[in-house]
Wavefront OBJ file of the C-alpha trace (Angstrom):
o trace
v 128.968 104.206 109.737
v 129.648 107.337 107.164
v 132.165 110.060 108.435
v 129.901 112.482 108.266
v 127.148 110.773 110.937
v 130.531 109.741 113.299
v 131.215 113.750 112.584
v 127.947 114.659 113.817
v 127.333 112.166 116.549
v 131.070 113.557 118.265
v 130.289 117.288 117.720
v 126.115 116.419 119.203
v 128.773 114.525 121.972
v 131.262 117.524 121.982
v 128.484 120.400 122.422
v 126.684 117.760 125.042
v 129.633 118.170 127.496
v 130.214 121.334 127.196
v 126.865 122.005 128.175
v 126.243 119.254 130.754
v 129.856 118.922 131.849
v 131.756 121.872 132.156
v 129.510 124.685 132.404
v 128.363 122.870 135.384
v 128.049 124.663 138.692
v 125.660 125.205 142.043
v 123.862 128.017 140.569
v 122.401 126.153 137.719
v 122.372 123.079 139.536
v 119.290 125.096 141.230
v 118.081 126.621 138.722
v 117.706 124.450 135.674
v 115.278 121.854 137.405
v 113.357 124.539 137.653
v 113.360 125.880 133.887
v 113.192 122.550 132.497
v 109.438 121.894 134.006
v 108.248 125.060 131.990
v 108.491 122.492 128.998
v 106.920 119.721 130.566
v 103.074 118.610 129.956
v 101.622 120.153 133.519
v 102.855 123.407 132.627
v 102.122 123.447 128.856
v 98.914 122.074 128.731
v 97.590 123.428 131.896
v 99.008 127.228 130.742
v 97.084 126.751 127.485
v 93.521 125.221 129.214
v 93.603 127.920 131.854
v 93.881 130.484 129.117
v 91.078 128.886 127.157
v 89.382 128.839 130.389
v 89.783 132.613 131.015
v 91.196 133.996 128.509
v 89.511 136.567 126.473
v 89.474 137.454 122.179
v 93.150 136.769 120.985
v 94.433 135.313 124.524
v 92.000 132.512 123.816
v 92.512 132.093 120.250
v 96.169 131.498 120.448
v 96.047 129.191 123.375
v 93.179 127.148 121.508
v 95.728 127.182 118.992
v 99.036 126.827 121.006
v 97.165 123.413 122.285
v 96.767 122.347 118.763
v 100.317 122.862 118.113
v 101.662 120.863 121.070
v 98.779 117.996 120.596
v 99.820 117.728 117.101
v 103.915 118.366 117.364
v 103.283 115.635 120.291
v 101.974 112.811 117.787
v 105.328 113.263 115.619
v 107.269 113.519 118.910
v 106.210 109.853 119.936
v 106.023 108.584 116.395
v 110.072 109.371 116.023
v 110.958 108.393 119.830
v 109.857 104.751 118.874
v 111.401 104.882 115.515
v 114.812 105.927 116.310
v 114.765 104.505 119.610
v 118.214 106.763 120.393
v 119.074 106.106 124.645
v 118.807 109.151 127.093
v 123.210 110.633 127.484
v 123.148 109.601 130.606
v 122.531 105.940 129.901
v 125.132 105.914 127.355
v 127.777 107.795 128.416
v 128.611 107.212 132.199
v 130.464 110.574 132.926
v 127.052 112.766 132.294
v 126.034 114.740 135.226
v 122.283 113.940 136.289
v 119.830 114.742 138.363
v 117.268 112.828 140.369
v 114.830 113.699 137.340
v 115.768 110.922 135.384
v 113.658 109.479 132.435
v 113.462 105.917 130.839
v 111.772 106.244 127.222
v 113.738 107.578 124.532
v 115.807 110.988 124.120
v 115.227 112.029 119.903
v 113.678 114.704 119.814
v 113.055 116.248 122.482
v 109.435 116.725 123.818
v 110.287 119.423 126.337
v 111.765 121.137 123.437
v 109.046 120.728 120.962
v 106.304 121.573 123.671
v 108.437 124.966 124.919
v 108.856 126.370 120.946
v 104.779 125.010 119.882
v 103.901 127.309 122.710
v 106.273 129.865 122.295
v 105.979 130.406 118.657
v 102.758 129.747 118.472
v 101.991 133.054 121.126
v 105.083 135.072 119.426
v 102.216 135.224 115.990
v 99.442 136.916 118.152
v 101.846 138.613 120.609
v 105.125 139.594 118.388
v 105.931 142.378 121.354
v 106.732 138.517 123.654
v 108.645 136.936 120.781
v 112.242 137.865 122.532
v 111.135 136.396 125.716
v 109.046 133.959 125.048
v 111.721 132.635 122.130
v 114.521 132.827 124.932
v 113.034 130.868 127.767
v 112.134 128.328 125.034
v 115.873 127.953 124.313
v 117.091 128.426 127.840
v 114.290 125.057 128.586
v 116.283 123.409 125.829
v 119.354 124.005 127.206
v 118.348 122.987 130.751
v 117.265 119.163 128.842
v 121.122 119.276 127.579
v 122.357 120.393 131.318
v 120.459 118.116 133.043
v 121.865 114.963 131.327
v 118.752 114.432 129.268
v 118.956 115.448 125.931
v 121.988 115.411 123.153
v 121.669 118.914 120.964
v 120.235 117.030 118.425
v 117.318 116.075 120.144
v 116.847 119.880 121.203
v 117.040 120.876 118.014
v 115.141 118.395 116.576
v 112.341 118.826 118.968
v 112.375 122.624 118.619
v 111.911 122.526 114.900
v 109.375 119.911 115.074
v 107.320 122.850 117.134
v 108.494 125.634 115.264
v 107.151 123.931 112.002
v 104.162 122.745 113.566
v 103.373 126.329 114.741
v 103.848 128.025 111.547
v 101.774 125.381 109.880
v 98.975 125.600 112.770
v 99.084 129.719 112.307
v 99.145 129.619 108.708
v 96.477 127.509 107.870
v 94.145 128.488 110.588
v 94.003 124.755 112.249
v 92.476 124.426 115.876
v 91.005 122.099 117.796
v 87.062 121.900 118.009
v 87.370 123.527 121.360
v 85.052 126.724 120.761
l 1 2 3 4 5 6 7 8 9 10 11 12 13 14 15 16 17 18 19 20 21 22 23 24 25 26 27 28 29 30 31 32 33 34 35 36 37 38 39 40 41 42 43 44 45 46 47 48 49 50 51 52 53 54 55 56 57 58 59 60 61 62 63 64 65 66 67 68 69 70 71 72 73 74 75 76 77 78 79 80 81 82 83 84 85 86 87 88 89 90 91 92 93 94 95 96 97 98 99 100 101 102 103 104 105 106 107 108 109 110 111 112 113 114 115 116 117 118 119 120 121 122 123 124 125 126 127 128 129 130 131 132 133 134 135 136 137 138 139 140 141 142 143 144 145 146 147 148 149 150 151 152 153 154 155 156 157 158 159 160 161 162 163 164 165 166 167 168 169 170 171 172 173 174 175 176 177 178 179 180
């Protein structure tokens, strides 16, 4: 193994417990649960189909394409879990705090990550007045995947640039799925 990936894979370890280990307290032990579900599929996909459903003009535009950003950011997602096959923290490294949330396929990249940034990037172009909140609870769900024994950085930061770039590239070119 080069020094530089040992370099990287003991700072990803470094920044992991710091996160997960000693920021660690009762207050977040209650609240990051919580956060981490706003990246997960019921709340992404549903938020996007009930604002097709409902929504009106731009609302339904962007969710129409918000749910072609996390269908297609998704396809990569599961493409690189089976390539790199990388092990959740907590089944590597015995000392990670967990919670009863715990997962069995494979941590890089993150799809909690990727799904939080597709949806929050993907609003931020049609609503720029949300993009400080909506880009903030996308990192603060990334975090939560690091807290909650989960996720290395890496994988957060892999996964949120897998939406990010999938967003822009959605927005840009106008891509949506045959929903209308």
């Amino acid at each position: 193994m080069s020094g530089v990936k040992r370099l990287i894979i003991a700072e990803d370890r470094n920044v992991f417990f710091l996160l997960n280990e000693r920021i660690k307290c009762k207050t977040l032990d209650k609240i990051m649960p919580k956060i981490t579900h706003i990246g997960g599929p019921y709340f992404t996909v549903l938020s996007c189909l009930l604002l097709i459903l409902f929504g009106k003009n731009s609302v339904k535009i962007s969710a129409i394409q918000a749910l072609t950003t996390l269908t297609s950011s998704h396809l990569v997602v599961q493409v690189l879990k089976r390539i790199c096959t990388r092990p959740r923290p907590y089944m590597v490294l015995p000392e990670a705090n967990t919670f009863k949330y715990l997962l069995r396929d494979y941590s890089f990249p993150s799809g909690h990550a990727t799904a939080i940034f597709s949806l929050a990037v993907s609003f931020s172009f049609f609503f720029p007045d949300l993009t400080i909140v909506l880009v903030s609870l996308a990192i603060l769900v990334s975090l939560s995947r690091i807290y909650m024994g989960l996720h290395y950085p890496s994988d957060v930061i892999i996964g949120s640039t897998v939406g990010i770039l999938f967003s822009y590239i959605t927005h840009m070119y106008g891509l949506m799925l045959p929903i209308l």
